[in-house]
VOBA-1610 file (N, C-alpha, C; in pm, whole numbers, padded with zeros to 5 digits, always signed):
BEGIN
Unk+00084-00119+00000Unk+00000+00000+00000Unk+00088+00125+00000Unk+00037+00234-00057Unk+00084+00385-00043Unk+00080+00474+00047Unk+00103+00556+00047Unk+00134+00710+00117Unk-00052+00704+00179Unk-00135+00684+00072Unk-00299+00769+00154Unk-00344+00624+00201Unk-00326+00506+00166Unk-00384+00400+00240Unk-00307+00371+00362Unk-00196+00424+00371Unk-00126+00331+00509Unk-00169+00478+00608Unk-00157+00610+00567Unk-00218+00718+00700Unk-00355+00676+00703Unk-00465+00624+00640Unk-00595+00599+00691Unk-00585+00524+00789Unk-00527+00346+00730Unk-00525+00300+00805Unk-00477+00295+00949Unk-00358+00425+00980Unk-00304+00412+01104Unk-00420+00483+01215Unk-00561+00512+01139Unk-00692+00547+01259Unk-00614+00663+01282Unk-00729+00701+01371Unk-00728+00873+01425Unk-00588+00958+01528Unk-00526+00857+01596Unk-00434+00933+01663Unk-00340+00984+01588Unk-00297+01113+01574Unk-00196+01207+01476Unk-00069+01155+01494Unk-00009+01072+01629Unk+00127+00958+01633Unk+00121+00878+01530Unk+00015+00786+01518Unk+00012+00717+01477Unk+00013+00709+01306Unk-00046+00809+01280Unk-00034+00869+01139Unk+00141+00921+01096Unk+00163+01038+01167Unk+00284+01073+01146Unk+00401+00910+01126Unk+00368+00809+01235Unk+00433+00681+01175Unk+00421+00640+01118Unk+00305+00612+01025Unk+00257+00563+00910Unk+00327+00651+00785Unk+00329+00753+00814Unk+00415+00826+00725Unk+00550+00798+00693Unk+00586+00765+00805Unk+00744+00746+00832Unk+00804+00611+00798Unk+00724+00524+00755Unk+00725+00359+00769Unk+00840+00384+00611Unk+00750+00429+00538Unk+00895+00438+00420Unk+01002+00521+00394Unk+01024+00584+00489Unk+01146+00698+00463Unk+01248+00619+00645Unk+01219+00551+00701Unk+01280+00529+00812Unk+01305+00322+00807Unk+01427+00317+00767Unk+01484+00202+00756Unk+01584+00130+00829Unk+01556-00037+00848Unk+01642-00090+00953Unk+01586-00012+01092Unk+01650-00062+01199Unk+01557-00056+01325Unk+01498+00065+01359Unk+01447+00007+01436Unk+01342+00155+01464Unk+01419+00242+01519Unk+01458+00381+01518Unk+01489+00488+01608Unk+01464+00478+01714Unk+01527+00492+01864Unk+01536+00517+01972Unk+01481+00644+02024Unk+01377+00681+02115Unk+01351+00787+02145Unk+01220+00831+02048Unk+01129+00788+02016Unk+01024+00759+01950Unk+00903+00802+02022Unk+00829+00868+02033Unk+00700+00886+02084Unk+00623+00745+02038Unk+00524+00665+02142Unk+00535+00524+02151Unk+00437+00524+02012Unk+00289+00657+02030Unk+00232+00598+01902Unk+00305+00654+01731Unk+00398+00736+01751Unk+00479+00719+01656Unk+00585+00592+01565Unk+00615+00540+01698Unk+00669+00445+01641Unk+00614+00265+01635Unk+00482+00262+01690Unk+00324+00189+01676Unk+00323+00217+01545Unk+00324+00336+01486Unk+00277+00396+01362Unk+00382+00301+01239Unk+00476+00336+01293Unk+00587+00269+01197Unk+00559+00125+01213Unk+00568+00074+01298Unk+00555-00095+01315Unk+00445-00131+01191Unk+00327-00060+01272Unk+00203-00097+01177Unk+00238-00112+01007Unk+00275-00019+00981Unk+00319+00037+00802Unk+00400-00100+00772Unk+00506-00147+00857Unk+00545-00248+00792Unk+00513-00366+00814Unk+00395-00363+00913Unk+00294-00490+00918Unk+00229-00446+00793Unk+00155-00378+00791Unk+00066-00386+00635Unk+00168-00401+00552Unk+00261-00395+00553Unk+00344-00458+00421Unk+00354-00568+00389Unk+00357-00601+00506Unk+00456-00726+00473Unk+00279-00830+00453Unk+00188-00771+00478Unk+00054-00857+00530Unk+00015-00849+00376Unk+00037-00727+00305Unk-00026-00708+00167Unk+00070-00777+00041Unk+00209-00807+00078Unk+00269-00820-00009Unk+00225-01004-00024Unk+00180-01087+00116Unk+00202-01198+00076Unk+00028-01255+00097Unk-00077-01144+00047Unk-00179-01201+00084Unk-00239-01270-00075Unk-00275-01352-00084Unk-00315-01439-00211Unk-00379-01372-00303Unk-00447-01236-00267Unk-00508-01158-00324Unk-00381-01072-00482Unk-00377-00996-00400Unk-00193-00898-00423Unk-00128-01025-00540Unk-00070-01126-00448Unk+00007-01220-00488Unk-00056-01279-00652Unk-00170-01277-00658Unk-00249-01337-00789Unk-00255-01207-00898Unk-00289-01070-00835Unk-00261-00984-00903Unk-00121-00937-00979Unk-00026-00962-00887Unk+00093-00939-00979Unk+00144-01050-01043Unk+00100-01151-01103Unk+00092-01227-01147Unk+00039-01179-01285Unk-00018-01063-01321Unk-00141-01024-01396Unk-00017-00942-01514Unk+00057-00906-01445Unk+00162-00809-01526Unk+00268-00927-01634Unk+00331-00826-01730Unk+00385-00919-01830Unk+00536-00843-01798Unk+00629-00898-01838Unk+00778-00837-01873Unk+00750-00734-01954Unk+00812-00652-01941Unk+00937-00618-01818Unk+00866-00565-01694Unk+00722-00573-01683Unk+00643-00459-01578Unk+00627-00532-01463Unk+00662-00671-01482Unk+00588-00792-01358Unk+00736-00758-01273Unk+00855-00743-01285Unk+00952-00728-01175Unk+00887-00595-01081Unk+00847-00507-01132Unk+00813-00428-01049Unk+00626-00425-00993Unk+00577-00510-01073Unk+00409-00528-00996Unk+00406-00476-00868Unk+00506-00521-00757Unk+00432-00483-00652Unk+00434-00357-00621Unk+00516-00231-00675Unk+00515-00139-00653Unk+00396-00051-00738Unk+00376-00138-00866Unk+00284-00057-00960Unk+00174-00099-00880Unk+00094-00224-00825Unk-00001-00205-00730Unk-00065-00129-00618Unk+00070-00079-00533Unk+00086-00021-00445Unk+00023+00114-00490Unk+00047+00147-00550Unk+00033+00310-00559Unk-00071+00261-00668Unk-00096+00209-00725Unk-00249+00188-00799Unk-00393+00185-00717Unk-00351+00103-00608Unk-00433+00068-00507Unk-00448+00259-00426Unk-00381+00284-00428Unk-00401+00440-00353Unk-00463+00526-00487Unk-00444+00481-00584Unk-00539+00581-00677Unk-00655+00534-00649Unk-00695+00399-00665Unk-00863+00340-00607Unk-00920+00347-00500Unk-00819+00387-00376Unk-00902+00407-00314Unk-00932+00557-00308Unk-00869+00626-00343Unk-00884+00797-00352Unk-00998+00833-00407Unk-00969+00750-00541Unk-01142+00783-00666Unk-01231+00746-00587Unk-01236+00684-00466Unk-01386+00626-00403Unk-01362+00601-00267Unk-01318+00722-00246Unk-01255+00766-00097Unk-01398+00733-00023Unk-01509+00836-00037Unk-01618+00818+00038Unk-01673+00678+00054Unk-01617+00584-00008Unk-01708+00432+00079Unk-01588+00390+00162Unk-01422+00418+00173Unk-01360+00344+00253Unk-01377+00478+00380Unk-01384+00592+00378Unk-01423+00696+00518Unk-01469+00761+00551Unk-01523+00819+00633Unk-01671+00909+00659Unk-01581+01087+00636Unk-01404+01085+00624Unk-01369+01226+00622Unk-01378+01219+00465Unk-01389+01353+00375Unk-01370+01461+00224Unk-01262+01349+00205Unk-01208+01366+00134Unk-01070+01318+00096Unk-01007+01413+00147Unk-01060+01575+00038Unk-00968+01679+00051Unk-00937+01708+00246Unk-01059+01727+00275Unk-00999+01712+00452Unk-00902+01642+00500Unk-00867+01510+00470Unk-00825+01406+00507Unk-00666+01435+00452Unk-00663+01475+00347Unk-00539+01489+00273Unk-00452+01635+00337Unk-00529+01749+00385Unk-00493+01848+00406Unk-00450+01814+00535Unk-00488+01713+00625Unk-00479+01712+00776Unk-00326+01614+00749Unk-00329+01570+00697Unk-00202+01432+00639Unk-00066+01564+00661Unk-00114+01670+00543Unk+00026+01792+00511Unk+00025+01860+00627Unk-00093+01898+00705Unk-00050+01958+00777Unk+00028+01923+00946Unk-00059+01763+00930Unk+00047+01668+01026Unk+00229+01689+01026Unk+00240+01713+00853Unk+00352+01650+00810Unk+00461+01792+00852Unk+00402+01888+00868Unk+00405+02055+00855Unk+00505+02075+00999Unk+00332+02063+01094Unk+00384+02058+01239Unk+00499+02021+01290Unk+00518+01876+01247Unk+00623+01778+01306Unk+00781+01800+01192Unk+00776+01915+01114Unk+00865+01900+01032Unk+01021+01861+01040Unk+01046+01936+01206Unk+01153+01890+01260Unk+01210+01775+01320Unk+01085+01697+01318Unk+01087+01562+01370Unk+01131+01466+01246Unk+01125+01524+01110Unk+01110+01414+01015Unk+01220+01430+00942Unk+01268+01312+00889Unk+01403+01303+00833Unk+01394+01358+00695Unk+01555+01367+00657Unk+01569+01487+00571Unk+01460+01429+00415Unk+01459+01314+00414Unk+01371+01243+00284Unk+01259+01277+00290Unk+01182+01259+00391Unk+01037+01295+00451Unk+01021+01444+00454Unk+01078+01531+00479Unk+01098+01709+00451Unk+01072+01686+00279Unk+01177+01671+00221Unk+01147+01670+00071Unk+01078+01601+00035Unk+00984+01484+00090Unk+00841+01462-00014Unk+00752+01536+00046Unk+00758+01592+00170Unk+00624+01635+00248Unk+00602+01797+00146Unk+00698+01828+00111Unk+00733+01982+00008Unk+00685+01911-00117Unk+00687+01791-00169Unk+00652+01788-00323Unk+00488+01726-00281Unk+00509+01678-00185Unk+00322+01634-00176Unk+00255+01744-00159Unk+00275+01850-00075Unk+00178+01977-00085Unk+00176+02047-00176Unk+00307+02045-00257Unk+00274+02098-00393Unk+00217+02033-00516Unk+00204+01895-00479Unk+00137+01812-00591Unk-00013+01793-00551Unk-00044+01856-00419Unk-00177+01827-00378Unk-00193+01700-00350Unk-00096+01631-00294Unk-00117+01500-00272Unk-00153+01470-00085Unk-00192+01380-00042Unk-00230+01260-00136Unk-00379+01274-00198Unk-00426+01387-00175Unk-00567+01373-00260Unk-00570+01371-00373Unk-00446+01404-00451Unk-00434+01423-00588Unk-00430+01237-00674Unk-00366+01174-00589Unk-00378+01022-00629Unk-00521+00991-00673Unk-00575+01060-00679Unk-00731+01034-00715Unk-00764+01056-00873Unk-00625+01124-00945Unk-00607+01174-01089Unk-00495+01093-01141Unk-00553+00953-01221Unk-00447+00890-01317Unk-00361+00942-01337Unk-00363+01099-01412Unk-00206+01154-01447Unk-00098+01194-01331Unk-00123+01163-01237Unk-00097+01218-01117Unk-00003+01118-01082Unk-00072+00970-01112Unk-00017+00878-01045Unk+00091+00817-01154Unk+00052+00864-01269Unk+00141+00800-01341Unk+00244+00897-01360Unk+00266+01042-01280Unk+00364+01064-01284Unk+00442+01082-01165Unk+00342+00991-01052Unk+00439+00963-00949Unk+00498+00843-00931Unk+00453+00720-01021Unk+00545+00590-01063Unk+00682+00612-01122Unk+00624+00752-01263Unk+00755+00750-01309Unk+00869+00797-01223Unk+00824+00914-01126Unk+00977+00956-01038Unk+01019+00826-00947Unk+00932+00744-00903Unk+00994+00644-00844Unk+01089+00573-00906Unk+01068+00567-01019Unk+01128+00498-01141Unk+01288+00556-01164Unk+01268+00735-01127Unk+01382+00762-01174Unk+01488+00764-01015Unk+01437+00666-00906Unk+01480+00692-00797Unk+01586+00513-00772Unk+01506+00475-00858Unk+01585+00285-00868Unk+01700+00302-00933Unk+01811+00202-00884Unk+01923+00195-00919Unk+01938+00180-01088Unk+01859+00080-01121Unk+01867+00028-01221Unk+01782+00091-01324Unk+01785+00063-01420Unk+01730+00098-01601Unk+01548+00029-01573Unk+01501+00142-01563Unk+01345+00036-01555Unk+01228+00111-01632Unk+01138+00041-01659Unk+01004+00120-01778Unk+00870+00174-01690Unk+00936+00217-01557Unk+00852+00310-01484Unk+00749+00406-01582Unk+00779+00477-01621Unk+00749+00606-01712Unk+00654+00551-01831Unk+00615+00419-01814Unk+00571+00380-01946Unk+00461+00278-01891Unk+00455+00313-01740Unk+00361+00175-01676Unk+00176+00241-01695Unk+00193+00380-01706Unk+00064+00413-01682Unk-00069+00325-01768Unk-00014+00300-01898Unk-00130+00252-02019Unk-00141+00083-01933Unk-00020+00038-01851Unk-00066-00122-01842Unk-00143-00101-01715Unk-00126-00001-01611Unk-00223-00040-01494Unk-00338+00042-01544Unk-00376+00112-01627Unk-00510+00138-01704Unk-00583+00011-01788Unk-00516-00021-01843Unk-00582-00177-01859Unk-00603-00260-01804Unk-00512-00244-01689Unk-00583-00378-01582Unk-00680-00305-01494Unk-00697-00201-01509Unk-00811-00093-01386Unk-00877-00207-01336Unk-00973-00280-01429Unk-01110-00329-01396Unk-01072-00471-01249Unk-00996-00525-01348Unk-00873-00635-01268Unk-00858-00585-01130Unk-00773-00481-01152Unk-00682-00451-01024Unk-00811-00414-00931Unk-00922-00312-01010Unk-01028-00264-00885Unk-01127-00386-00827Unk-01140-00479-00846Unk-01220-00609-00818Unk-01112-00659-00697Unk-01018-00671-00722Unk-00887-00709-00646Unk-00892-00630-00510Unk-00885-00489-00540Unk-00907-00410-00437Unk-01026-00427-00322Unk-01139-00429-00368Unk-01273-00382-00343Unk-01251-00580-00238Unk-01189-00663-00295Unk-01187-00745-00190Unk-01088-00788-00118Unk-00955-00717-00153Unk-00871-00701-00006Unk-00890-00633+00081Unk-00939-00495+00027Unk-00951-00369+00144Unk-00974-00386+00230Unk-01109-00449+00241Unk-01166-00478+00385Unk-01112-00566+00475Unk-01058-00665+00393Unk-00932-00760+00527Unk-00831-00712+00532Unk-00754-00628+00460Unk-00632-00539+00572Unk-00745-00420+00634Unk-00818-00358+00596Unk-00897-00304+00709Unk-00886-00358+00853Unk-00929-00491+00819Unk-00927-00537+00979Unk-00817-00597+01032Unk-00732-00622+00945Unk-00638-00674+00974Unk-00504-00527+01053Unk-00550-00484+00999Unk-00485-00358+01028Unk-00574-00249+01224Unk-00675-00259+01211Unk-00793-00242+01310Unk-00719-00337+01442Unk-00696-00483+01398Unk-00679-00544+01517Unk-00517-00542+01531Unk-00437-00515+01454Unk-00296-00477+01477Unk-00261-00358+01610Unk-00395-00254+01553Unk-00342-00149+01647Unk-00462-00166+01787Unk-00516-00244+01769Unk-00618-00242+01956Unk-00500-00375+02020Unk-00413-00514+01924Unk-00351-00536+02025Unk-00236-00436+02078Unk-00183-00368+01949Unk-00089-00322+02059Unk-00134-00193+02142Unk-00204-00137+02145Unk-00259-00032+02219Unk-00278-00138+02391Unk-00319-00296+02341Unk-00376-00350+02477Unk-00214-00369+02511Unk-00126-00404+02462Unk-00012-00457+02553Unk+00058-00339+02604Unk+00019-00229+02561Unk+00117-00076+02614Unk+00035-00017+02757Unk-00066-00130+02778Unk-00157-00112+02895Unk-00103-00177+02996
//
């Protein structure tokens, strides 16, 4: 999952979000000195990772991609899956998007000094890209695959993925519409156990 599905999922506490944020810019062990639901926040992000990357769902979907695009499926999912749920924000949460997205930047705003130097420079290109509400506009997303693209070591056809995850839309959104709801909960009961063991 992306940037707007993993802050939903980290629920209402602003720790917990700000970690969800942080889950991909903060690598290898956790930082020391962590505000606890901050770094709850982070745990979580790479529980949903690791929960989405090997759930049969995901796993059958990138299966769906052809060479040269299937080495990178799971990333073209990832951020596909955050365009679907954006376009149809209102059935996965009762907030606007645009609310939801503005509270994300301005989370990101507050705590600016808290966040590492990577996280400063996307939190500056997401408010200027209007993101993450902007994931809700194909061109948007297909030109935030391609910078990922230009961020990999290697020679890859990032920049050229937009026409194949438009053809699989129908695919990939059927896919969606029935994982969501089990990392929903899967994600729901991640954070009430650990909320119960910090008791």
């Amino acid at each position: 999952m992306n940037h707007l599905a993993h802050a939903l999922l980290a629920g209402d506490d602003p720790d917990w979000v700000l970690g969800g944020m942080l889950g991909d810019f903060v690598h290898g062990p956790v930082p020391d000195g962590l505000r606890d639901g901050v770094e709850h926040g982070i745990r979580l992000h790479r529980a949903i990772d690791v929960y989405t990357d090997a759930h049969p769902i995901v796993v059958a979907l990138r299966s769906r991609f052809v060479a040269p695009f299937r080495r990178y499926a799971g990333i073209l999912i990832d951020v596909w899956f955050d365009h679907q749920l954006a376009r149809d924000f209102a059935r996965w949460s009762d907030t606007p998007l645009a609310t939801f997205s503005d509270r994300v930047i301005g989370l990101l705003q507050r705590h600016r000094e808290e966040l590492p130097a990577n996280l400063q420079r996307f939190a500056v290109y997401m408010e200027r890209a209007g993101l993450p509400a902007a994931y809700a506009d194909s061109a948007v997303v297909g030109r935030a695959i391609a910078g990922i693209g230009t961020r990999l070591s290697r020679a890859n056809p990032l920049d050229q993925a937009l026409p194949i995850l438009q053809a699989l839309d129908a695919e990939l959104q059927t896919g969606f519409e029935a994982f969501y709801p089990e990392l929903q909960r899967f994600a729901a009961d991640w954070r009430r156990n650990a909320a119960g063991s910090a008791t």
